[in-house]
N, C-alpha and C positions, 0 to 999 in steps of 0.2 A: 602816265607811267608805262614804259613797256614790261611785256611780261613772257620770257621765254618758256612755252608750253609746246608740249606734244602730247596728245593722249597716248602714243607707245608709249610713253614712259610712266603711265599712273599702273599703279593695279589694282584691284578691288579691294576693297573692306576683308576681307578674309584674306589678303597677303599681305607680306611686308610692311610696317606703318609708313618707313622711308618712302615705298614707292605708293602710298595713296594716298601723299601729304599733297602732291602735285597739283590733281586735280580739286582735291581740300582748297586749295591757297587762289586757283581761279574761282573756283566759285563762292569763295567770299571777297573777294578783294578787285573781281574784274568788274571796273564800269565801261561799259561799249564807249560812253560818249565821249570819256578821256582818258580812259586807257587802248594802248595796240597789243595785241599778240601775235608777237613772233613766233613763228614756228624753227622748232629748236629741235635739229634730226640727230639722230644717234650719233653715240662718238664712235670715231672712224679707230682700227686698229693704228693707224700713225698717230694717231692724236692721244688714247691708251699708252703706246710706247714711250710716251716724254713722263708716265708719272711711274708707270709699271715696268718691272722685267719683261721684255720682248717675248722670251720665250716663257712666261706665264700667261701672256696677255692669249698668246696664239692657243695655247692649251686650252683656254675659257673658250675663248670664240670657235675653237674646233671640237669642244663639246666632252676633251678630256679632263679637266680638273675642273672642281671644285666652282661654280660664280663667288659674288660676293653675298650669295641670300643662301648658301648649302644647299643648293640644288647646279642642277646639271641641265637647268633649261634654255634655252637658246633666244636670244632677243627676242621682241616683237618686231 
């Protein structure tokens, strides 16, 4: 099976459950010897704009409005 992971994208046990499902799901389900992990890098602001308002995406990512977790923290 492949398995698209990044650790930017997990966060600890005291954040978000969405983001520390991630590393949850590798480390029950990854076997080295028949599984691969892809490395799966952050989505690009063009790639944002096919599902989001342009000029909401830019606000997130410039640190003016709102993420989707109600903070105003900046990727990893």
């Amino acid at each position: 099976m492949k398995i698209a992971y990044n650790p930017q994208i997990s966060l600890g046990a005291d954040e978000w459950i969405s983001l520390s499902k991630a590393q949850k799901v590798v480390d029950a389900c990854y076997q080295p010897e028949w599984d691969i992990l892809i490395d799966s890098p952050p989505a690009t602001a063009q790639l944002l704009y096919l599902a989001h308002d342009a000029e909401y995406v830019d606000a997130v990512m410039s640190l003016k409005e709102y993420n989707g977790f109600g903070n105003f923290r900046p990727a990893s």
